[in-house]
C-alpha positions as CSV (number, residue, x, y, z in Angstrom):
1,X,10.8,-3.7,7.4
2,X,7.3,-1.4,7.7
3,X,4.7,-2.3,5.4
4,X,1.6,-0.1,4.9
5,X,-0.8,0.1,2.2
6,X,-3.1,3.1,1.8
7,X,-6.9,2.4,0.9
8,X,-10.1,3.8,0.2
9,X,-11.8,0.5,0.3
10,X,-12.9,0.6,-3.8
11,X,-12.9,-2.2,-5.7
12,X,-9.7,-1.0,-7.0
13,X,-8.1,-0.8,-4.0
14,X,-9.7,-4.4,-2.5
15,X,-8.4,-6.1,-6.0
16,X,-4.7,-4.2,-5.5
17,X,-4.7,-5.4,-2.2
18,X,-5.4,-8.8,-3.0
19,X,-3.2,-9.4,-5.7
20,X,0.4,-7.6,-3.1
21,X,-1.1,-10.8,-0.7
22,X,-1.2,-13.3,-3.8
23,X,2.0,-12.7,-4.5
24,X,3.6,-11.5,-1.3
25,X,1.9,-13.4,1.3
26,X,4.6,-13.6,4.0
27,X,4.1,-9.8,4.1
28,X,2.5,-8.1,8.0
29,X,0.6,-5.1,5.9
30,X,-0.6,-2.2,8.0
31,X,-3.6,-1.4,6.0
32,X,-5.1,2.2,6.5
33,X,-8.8,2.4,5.1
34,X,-9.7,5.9,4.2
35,X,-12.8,5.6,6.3
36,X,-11.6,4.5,9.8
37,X,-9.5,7.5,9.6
38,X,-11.4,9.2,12.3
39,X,-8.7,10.7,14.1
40,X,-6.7,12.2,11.3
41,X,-3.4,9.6,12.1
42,X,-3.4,8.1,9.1
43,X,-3.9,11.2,6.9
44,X,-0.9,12.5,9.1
45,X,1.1,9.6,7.6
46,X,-0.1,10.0,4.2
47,X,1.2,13.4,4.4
48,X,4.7,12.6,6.0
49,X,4.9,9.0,2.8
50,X,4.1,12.3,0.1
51,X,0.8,9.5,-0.5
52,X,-0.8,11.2,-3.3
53,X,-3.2,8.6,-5.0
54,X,-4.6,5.4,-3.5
55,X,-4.2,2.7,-3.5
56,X,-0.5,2.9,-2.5
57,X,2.1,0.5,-1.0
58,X,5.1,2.1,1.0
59,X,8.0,0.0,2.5
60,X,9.6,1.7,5.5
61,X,8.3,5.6,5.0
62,X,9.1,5.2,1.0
63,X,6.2,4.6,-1.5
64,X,7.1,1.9,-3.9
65,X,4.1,1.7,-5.9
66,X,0.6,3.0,-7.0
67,X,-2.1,1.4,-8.1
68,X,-2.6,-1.6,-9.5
69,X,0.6,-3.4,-10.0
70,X,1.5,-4.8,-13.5
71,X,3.6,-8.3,-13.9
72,X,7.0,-6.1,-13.9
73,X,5.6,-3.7,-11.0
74,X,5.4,-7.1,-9.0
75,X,8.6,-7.8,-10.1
76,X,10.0,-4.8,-9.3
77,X,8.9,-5.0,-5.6
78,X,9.7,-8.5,-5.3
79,X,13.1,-6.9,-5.6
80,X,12.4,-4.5,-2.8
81,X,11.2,-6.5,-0.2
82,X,14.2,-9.2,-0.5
């Protein structure tokens, strides 16, 4: 399983991010920070997700959730990842 979380290093997407490692912390995230994409790469894979809004969590090419994550979001892709 591929798991990749899309970023542009707010305070929205920090606190997001920290709450998917709270809760999932077994989880190898691939983050990609807006800003270290120099090269284009991970715009390339934003494109090929359909990433539309950050921050976002995709499991293997599929985006399972945007934005913050309520109590039934986490639920919902605790559900996913098992």
């Amino acid at each position: 399983m591929k798991v990749e979380y899309f970023s542009a290093e707010c305070k929205i997407c920090q606190r997001t991010y920290n709450i998917i490692q709270h809760h999932f912390p077994e989880l190898d995230i691939e983050k990609h920070n807006a800003a270290d994409c120099i090269d284009g790469k991970c715009c390339e894979l934003a494109e090929q997700y359909n990433v539309r809004a950050v921050p976002s969590l995709v499991v293997d090419g599929n985006v399972i959730q945007i934005g913050m994550p309520s109590d039934s979001d986490i639920e919902r892709i605790a559900k996913i990842l098992n």
